[in-house]
C-alpha positions as CSV (number, residue, x, y, z in Angstrom):
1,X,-21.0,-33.2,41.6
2,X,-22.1,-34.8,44.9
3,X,-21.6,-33.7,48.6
4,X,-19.6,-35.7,50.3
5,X,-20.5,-38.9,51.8
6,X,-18.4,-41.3,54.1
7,X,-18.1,-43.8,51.4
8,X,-18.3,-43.4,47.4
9,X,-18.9,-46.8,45.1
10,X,-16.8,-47.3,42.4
11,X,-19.4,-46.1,39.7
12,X,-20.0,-43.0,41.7
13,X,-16.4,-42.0,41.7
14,X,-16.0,-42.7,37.9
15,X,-19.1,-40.9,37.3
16,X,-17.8,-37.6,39.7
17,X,-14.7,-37.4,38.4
18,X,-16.1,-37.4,34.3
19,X,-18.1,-34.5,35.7
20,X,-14.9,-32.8,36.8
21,X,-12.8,-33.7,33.9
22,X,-15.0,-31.6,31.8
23,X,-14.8,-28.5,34.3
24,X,-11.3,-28.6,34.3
25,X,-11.0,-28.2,30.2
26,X,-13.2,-25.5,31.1
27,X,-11.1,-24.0,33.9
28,X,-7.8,-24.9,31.8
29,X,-9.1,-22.4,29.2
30,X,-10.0,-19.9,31.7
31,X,-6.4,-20.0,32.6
32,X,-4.7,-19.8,29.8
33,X,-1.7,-18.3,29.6
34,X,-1.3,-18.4,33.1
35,X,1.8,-20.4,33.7
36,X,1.5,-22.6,37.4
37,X,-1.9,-21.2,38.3
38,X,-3.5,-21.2,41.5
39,X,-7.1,-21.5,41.8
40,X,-9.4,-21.2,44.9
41,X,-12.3,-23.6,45.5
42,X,-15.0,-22.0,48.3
43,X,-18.8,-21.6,48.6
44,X,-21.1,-18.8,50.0
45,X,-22.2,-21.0,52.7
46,X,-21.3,-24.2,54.5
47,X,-21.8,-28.4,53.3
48,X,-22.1,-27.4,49.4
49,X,-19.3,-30.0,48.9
50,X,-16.6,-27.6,47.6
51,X,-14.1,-30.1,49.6
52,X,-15.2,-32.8,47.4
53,X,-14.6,-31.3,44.5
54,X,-11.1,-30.1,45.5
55,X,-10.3,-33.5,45.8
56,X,-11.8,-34.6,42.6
57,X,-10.2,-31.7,40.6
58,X,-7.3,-32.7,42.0
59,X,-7.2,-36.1,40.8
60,X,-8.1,-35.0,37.9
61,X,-5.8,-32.4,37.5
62,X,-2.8,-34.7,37.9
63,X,-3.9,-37.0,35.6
64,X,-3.9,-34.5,32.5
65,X,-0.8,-32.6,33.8
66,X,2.6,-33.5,33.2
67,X,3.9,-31.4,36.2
68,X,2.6,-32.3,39.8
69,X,-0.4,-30.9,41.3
70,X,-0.6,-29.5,45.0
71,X,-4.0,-29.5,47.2
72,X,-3.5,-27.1,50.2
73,X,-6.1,-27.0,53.0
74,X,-6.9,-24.0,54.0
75,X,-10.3,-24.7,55.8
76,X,-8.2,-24.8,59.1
77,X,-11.2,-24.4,61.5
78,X,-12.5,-27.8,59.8
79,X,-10.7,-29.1,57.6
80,X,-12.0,-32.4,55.6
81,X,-9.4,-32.5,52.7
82,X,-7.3,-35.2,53.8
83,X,-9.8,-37.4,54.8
84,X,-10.6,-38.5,50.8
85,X,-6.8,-39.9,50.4
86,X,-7.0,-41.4,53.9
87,X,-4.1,-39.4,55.4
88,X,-3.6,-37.9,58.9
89,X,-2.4,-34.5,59.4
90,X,0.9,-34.1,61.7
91,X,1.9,-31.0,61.3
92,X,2.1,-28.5,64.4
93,X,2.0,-25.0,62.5
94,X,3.3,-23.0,66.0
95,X,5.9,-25.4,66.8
96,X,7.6,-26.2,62.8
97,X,6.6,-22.0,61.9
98,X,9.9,-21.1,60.9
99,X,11.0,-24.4,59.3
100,X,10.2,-24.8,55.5
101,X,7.0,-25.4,55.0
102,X,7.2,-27.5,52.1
103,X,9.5,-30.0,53.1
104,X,8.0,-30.4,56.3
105,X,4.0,-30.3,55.3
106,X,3.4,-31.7,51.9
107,X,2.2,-34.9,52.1
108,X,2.0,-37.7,49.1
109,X,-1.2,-38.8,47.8
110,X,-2.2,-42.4,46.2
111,X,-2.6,-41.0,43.2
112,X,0.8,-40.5,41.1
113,X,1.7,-36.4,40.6
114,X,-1.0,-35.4,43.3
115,X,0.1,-34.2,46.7
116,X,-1.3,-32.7,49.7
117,X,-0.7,-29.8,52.0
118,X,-3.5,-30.5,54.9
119,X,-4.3,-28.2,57.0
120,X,-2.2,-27.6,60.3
121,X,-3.1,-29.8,63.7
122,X,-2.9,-26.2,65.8
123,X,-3.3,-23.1,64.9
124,X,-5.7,-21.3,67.2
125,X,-3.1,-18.3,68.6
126,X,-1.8,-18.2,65.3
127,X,-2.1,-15.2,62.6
128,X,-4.2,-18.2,60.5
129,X,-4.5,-15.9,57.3
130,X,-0.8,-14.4,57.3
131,X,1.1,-17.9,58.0
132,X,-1.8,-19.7,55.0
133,X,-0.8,-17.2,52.3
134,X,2.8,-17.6,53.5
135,X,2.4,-21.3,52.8
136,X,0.8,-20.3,49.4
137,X,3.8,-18.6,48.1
138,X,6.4,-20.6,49.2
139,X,4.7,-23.1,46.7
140,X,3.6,-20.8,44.3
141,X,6.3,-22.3,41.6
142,X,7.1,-25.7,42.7
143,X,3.3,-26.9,41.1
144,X,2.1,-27.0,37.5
145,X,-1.2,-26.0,39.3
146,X,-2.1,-25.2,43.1
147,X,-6.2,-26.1,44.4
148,X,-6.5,-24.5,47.6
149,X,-10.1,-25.4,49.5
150,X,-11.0,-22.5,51.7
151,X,-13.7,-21.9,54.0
152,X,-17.4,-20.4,52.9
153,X,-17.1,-16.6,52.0
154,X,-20.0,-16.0,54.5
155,X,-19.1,-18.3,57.3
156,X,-17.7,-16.3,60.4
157,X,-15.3,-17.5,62.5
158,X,-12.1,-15.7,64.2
159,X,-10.0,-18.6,63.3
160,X,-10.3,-19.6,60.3
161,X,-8.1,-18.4,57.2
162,X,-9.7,-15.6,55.2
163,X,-11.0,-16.8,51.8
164,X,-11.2,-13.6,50.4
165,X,-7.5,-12.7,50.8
166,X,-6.9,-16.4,49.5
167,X,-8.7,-15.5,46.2
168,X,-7.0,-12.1,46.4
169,X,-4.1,-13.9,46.1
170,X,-4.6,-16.7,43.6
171,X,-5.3,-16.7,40.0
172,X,-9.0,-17.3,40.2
173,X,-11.5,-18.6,42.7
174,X,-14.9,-21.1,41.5
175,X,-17.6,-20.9,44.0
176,X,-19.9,-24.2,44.6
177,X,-23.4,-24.1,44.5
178,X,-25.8,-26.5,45.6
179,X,-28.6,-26.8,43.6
180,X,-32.3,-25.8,44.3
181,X,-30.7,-25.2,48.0
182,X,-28.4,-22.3,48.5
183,X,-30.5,-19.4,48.8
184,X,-29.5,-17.1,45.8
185,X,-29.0,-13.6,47.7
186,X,-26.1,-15.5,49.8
187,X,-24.4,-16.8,46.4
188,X,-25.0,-13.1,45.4
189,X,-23.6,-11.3,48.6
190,X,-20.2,-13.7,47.9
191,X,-20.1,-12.6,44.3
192,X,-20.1,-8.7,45.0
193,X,-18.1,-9.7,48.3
194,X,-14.9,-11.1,45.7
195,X,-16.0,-8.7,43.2
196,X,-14.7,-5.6,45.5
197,X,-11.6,-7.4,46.3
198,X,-10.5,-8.0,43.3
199,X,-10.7,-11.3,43.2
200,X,-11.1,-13.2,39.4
201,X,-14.5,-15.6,39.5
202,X,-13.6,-18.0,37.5
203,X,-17.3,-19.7,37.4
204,X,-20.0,-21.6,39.8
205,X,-19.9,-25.1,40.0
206,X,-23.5,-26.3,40.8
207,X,-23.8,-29.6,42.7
208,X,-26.2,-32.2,43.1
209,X,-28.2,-30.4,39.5
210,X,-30.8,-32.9,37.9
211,X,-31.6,-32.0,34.4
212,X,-35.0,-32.4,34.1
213,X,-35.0,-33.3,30.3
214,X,-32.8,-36.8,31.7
215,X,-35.6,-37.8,34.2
């Protein structure tokens, strides 16, 4: 995988989404059994380009699915998600609250089965964790599978949503890693962090790894 960038050639968006074609088999097996499953994508830290990835499973989800495939932003403090399928956010979480979420928030995608819940333009007075797992549920059944992107398990912030009490409530969570950068005692203290939740690690996803046997 590759951290984001502001622009992705053609060969380098064929090339990142073979990569995550053969993590989802691998996540598909993780999950079997599990019927509409809902995984979480977060890091320990910040820029390790778990949004990227999001997007790219997500493409790639909905072209192996037969049901659709929802992404749901849930990095509310700064959320990137929509900005790989070119969309802008309208939504006003404190004004549209008690209105159905799903008919008011999801958002299509260019790419056929795939669509979008971006993260809310206001939120700041707003219980952020409460009203995102609310969102989570009242889509819970509506997807073949749900990719939420979270914020970093380590970042701190009094707005932005929980990602523990996400993973708590999905099926799984898959941490990104970048390679040869993110110190491992932080990728450790994330671990045992999810690990006393509860939370089911599905796996680390390393980005940017050079196998030194190809150079």
């Amino acid at each position: 995988m590759q951290t984001p960038t502001e622009s992705y050639s053609k060969a380098k968006i064929a090339g990142i989404l073979a990569e995550t074609g053969r993590i989802f088999a691998s996540l598909q097996a993780t999950l079997k059994g599990i019927d509409n499953p809902i995984i979480v994508i977060s890091s320990a830290t910040t820029q390790e380009g778990k949004s990227t990835f999001a997007a790219s499973l997500g493409i790639v989800a909905a072209r192996n699915l037969t049901g659709k495939v929802l992404l749901i932003d849930c990095h509310w403090h700064a959320p990137t998600l929509h900005t790989f399928f070119n969309l802008e956010p309208k939504f006003n979480l404190e004004k549209n609250l008690t209105e159905d979420i799903q008919d008011k928030q999801v958002m299509a995608t260019p790419y056929a089965n795939l669509e979008i819940i971006p993260a809310p333009t206001y939120q700041e007075k707003l219980e952020t964790t409460k009203n995102a797992l609310e969102i989570i549920r009242q889509c819970r059944y509506d997807y073949a599978f749900t990719i939420i992107d979270s914020a970093a398990i380590l970042s701190a912030n009094r707005h932005m949503v929980d990602p523990i009490a996400l993973a708590s409530e999905a099926d799984g969570i898959a941490l990104t890693v970048l390679a040869n950068q993110t110190p491992r005692q932080m990728v450790k203290k994330a671990q045992t962090m999810l690990e006393v939740s509860g939370a089911t690690i599905l796996g680390l996803i390393i980005n940017q790894y050079c196998n030194p046997m190809a150079t």
